[in-house]
N, CA, C and O of each residue as an XYZ file, in Angstrom:
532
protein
N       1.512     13.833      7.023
C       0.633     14.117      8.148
C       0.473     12.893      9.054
O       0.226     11.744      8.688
N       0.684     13.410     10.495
C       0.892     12.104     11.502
C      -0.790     11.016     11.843
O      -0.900     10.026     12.567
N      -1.817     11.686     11.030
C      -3.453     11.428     11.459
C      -3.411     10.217     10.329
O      -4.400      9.488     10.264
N      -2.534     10.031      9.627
C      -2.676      9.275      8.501
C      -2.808      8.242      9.039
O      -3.720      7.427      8.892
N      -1.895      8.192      9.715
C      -1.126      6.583     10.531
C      -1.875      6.466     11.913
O      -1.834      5.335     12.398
N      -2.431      7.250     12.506
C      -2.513      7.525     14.039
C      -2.836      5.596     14.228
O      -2.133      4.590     14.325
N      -4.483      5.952     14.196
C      -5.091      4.589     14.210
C      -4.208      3.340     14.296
O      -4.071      2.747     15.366
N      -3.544      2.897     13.041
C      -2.797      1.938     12.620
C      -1.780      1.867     14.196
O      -1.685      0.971     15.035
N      -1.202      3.086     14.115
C      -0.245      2.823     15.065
C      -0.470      2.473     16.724
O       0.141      1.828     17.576
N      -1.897      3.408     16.653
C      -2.397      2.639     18.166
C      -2.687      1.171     18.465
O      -2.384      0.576     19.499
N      -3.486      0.551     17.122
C      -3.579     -1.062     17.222
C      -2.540     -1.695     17.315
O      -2.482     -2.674     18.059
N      -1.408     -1.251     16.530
C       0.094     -1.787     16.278
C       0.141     -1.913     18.008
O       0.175     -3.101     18.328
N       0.150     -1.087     19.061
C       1.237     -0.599     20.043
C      -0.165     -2.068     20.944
O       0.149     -2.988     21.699
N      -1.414     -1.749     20.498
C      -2.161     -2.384     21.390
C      -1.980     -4.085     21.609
O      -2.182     -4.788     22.599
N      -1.377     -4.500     19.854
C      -1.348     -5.534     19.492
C      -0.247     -6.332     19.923
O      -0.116     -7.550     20.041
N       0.483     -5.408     20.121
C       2.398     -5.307     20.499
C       2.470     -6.495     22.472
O       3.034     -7.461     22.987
N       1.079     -5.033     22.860
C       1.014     -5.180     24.134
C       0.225     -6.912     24.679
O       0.342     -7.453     25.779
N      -0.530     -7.405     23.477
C      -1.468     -8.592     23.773
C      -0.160     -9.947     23.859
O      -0.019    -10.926     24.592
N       0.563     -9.419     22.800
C       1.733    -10.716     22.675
C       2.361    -10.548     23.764
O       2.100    -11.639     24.271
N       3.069     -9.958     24.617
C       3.533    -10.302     25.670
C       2.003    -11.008     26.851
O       2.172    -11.939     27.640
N       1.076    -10.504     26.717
C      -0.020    -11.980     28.070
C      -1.011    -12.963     27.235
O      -1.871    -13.735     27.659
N      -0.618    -12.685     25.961
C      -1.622    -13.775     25.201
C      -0.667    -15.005     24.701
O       0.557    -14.883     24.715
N      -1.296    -16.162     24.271
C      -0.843    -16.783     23.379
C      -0.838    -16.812     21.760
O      -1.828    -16.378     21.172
N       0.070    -17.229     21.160
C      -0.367    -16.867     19.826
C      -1.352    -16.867     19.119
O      -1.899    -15.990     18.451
N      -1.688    -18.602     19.421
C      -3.075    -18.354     19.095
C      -3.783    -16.970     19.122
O      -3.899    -16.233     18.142
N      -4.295    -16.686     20.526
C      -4.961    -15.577     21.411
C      -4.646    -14.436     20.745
O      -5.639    -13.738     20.540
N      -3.330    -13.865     20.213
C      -3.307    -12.720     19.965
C      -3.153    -12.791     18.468
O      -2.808    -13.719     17.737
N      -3.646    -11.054     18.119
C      -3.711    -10.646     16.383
C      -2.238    -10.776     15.928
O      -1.257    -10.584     16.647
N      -2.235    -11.140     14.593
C      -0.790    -10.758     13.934
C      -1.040     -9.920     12.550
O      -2.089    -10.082     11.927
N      -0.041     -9.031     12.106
C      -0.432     -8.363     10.607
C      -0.220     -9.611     10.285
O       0.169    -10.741     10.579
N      -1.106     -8.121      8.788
C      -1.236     -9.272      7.155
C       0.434     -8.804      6.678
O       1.097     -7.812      6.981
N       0.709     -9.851      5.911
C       2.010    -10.103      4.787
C       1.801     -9.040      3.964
O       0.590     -9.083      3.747
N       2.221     -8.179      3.418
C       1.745     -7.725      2.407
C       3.113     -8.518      1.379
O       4.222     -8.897      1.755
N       2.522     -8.556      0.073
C       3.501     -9.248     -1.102
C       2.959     -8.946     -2.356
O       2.052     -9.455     -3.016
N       3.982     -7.675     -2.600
C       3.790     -7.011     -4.127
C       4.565     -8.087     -5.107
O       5.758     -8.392     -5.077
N       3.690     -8.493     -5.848
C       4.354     -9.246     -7.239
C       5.268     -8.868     -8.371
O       5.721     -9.586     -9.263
N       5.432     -7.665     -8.158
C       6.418     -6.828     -9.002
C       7.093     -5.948     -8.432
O       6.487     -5.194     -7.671
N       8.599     -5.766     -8.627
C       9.079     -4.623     -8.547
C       8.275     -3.221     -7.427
O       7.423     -2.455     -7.877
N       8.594     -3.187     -6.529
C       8.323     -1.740     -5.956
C       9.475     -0.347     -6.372
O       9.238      0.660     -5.706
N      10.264     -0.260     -7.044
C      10.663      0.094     -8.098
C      10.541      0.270     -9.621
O      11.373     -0.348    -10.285
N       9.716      0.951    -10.221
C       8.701      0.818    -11.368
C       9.529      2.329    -12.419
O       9.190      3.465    -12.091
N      10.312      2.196    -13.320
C      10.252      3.176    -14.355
C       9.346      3.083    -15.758
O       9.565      2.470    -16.803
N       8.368      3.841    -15.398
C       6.923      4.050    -16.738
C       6.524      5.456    -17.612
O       6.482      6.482    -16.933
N       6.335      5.539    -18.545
C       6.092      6.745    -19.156
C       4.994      7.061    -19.142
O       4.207      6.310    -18.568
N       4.514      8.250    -19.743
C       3.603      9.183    -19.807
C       2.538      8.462    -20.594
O       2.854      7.904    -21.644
N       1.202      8.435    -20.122
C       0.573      7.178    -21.113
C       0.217      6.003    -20.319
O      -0.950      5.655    -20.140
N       1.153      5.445    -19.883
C       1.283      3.631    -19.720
C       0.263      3.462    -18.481
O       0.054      4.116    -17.459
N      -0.264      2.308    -19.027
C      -1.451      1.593    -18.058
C      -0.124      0.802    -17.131
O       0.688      0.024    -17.632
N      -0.164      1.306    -15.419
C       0.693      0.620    -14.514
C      -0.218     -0.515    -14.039
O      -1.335     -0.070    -13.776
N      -0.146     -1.412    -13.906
C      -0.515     -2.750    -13.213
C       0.400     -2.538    -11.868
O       1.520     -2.038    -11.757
N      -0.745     -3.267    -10.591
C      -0.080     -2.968     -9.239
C      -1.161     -4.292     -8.709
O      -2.384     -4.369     -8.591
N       0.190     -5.437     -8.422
C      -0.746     -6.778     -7.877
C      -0.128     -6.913     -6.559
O       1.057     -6.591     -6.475
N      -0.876     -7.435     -5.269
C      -0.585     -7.618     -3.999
C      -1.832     -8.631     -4.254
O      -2.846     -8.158     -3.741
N      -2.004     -9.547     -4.721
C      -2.488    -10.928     -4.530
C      -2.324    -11.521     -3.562
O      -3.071    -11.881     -2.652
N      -0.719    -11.687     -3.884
C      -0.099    -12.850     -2.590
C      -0.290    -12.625     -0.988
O      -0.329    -13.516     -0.139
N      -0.403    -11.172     -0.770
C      -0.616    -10.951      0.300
C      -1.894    -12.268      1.296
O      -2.932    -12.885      1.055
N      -0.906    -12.076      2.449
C      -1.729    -12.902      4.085
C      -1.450    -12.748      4.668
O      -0.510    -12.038      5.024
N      -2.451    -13.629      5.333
C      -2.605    -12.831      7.015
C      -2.224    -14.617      7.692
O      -2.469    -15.674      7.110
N      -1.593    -14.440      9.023
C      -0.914    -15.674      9.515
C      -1.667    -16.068     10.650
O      -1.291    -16.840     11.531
N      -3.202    -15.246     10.535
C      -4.125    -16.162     11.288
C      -5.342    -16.155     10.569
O      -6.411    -16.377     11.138
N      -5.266    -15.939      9.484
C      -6.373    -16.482      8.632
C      -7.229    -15.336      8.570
O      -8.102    -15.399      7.705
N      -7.194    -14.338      9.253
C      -7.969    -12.995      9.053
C      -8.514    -12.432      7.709
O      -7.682    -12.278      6.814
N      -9.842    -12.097      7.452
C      -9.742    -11.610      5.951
C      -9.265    -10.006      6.343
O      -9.236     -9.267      7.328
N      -8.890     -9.983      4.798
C      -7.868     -8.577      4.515
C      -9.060     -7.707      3.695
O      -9.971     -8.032      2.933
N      -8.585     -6.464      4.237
C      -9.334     -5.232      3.190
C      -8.206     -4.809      2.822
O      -7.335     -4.636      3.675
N      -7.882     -4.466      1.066
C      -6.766     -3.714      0.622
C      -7.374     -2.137      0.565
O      -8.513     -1.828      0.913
N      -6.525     -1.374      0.136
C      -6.714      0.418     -0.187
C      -5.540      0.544     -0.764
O      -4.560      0.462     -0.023
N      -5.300      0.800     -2.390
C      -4.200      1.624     -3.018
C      -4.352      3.150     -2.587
O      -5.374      3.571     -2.044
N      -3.408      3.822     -2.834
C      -3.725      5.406     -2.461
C      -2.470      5.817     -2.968
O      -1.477      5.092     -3.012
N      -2.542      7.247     -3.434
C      -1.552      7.946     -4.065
C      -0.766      8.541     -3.203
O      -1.383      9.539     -2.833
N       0.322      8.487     -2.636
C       0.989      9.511     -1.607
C       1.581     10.661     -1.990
O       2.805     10.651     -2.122
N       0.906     11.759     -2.218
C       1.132     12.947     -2.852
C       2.898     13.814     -2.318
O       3.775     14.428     -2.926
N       2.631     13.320     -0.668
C       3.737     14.293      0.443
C       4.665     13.715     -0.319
O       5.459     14.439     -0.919
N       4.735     12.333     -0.435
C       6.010     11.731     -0.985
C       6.754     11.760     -2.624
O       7.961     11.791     -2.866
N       6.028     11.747     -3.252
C       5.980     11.969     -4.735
C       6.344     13.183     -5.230
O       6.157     14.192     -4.550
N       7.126     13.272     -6.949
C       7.473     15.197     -7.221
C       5.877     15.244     -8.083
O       5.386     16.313     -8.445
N       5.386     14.260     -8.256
C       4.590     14.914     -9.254
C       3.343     15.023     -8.701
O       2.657     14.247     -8.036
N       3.134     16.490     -9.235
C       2.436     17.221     -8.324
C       0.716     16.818     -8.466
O       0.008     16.906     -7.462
N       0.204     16.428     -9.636
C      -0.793     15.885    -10.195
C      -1.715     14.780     -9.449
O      -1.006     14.127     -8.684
N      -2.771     14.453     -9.430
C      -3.439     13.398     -9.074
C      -3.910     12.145     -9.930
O      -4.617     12.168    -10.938
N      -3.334     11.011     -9.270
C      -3.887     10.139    -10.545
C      -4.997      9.902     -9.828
O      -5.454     10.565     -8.897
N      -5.533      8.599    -10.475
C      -6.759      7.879    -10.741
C      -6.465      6.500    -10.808
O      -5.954      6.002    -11.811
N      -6.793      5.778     -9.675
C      -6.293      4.337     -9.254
C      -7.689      3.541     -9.276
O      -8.595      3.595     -8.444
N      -7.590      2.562    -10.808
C      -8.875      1.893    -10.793
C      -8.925      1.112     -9.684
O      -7.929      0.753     -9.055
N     -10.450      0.738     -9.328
C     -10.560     -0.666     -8.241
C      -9.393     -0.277     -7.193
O      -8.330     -0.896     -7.134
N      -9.704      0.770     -6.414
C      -8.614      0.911     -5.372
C      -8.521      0.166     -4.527
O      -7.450     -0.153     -4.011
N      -9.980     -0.401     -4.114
C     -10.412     -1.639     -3.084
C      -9.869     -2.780     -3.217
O     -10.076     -3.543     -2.274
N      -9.177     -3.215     -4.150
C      -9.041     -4.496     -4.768
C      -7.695     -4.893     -4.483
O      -6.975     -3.947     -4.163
N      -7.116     -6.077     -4.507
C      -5.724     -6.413     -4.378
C      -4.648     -6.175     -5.881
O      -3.419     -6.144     -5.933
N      -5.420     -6.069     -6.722
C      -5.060     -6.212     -8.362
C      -5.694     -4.644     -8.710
O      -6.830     -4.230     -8.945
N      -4.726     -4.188     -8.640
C      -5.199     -2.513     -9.632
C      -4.499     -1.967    -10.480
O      -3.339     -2.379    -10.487
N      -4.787     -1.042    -11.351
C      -3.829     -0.073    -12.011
C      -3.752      1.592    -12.061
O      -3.630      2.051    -10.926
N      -3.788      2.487    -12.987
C      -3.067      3.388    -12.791
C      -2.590      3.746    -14.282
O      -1.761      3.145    -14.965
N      -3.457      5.069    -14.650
C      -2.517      5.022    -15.902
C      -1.523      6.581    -15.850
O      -2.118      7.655    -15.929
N      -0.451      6.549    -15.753
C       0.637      7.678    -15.954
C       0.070      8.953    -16.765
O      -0.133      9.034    -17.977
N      -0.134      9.945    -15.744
C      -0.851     11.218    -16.731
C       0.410     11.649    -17.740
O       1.638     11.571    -17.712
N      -0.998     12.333    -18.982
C       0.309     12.808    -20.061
C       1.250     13.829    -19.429
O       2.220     13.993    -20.169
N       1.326     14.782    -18.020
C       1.529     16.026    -18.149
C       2.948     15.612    -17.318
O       3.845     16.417    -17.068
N       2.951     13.984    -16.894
C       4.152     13.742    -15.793
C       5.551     13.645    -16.752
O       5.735     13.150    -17.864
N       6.081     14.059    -16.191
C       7.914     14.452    -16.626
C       8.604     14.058    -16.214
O       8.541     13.907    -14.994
N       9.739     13.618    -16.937
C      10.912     12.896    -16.770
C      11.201     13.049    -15.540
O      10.920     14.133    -15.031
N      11.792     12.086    -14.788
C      12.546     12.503    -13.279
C      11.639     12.300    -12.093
O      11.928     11.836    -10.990
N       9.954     12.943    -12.749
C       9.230     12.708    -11.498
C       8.686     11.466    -10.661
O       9.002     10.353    -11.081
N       8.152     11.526     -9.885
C       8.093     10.377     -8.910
C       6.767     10.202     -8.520
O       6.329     10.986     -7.678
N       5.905      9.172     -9.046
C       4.344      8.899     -8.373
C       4.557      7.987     -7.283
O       5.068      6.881     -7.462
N       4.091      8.517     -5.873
C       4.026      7.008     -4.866
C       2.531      6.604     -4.325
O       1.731      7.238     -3.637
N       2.468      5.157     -4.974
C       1.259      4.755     -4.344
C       1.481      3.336     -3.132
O       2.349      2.480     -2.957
N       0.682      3.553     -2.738
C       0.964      2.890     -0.935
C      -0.481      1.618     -1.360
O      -1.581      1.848     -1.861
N      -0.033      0.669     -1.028
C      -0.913     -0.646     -0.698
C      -1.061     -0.724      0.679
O      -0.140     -1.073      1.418
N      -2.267     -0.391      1.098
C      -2.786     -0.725      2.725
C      -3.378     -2.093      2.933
O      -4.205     -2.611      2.182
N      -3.020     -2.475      3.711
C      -3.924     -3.981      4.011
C      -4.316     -3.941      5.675
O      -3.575     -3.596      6.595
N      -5.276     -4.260      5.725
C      -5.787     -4.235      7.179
C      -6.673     -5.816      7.275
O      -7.209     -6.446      6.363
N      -6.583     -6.104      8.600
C      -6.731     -7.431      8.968
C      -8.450     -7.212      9.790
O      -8.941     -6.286     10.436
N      -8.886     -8.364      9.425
C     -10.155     -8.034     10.570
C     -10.229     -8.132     12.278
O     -11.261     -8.021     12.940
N      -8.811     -8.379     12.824
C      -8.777     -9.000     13.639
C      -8.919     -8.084     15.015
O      -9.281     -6.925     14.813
N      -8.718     -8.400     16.141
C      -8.774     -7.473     17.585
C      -7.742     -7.734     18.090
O      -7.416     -8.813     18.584
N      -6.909     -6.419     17.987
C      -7.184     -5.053     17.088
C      -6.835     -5.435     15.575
O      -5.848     -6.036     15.151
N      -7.793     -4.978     14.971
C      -7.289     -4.336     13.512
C      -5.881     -3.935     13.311
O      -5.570     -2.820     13.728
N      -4.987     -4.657     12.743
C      -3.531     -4.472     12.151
C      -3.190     -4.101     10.557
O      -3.486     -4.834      9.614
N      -2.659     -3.099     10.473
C      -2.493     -2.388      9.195
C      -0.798     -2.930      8.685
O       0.219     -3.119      9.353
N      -1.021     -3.030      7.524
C       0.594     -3.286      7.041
C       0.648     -2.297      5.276
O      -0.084     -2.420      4.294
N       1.711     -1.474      5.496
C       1.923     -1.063      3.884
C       2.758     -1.786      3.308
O       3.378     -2.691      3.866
N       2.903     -1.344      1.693
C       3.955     -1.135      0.885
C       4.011      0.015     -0.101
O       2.949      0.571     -0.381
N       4.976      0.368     -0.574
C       4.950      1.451     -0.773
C       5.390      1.257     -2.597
O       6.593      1.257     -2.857
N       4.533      1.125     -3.587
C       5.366      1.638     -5.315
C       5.759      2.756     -5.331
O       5.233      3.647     -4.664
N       6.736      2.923     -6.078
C       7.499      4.357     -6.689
C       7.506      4.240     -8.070
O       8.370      3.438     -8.425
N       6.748      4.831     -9.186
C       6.580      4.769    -10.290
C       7.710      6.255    -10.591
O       7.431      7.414    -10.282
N       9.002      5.780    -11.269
C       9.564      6.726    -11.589
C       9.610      7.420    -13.359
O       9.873      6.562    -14.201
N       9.446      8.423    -13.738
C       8.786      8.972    -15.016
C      10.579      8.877    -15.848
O      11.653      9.361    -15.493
N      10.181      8.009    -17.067
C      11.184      8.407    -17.497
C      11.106      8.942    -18.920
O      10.176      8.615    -19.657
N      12.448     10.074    -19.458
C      12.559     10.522    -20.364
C      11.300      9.569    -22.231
O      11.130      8.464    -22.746
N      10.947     10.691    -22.383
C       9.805     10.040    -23.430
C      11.114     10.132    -24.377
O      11.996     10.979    -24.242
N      11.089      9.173    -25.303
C      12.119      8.393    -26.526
C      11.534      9.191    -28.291
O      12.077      8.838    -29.338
């Protein structure tokens, strides 16, 4: 759904527009985002996922708000998890029993900057389910 992004993308286009009459200083830049592991993840049914974006910054010193979130459109498995401390840069995620081999959980790291305008940056995990042993 295009309402997801709208926002993000208007600051993006607004922010786009300041760098061509501002100086750097003067104008906003996104945050870094920097997943510490793998955005490629194969986990089983069960497993506590760890999901760190610590490293993430911002290249004018802006403080950051994170948001994990489950991207359902994107993912096969049809289920909802439960993403502790979603607010947080350091979260997890534990793999429901009912997910099956093959399927695909995607959770998205949002980071937004405090700055004018507000600049959004993702990343995207793919927790892929594999065959239980």
């Amino acid at each position: 759904p295009m309402w997801r992004w709208t926002e993000a993308m208007q600051n993006d286009f607004a922010a786009r527009a300041d760098w061509g009459v501002k100086s750097y200083d003067e104008a906003n830049h996104p945050p870094e985002v920097e997943v510490s592991h793998a955005l490629d993840l194969k986990v089983r049914p069960g497993q506590v996922v760890k999901l760190d974006a610590r490293g993430t910054t911002d290249p004018d010193g802006d403080r950051l708000r994170s948001r994990w979130w489950q991207y359902p459109e994107a993912g096969t498995y049809e289920g909802a998890i439960s993403i502790e401390q979603a607010d947080k840069p350091q979260t997890s995620f534990t793999v429901p029993d009912d997910a099956g081999a093959g399927q695909t959980i995607h959770v998205i790291i949002e980071v937004t900057d405090d700055g004018a305008p507000p600049l959004t940056r993702y990343r995207r995990v793919v927790a892929a389910v594999a065959p239980v042993q």
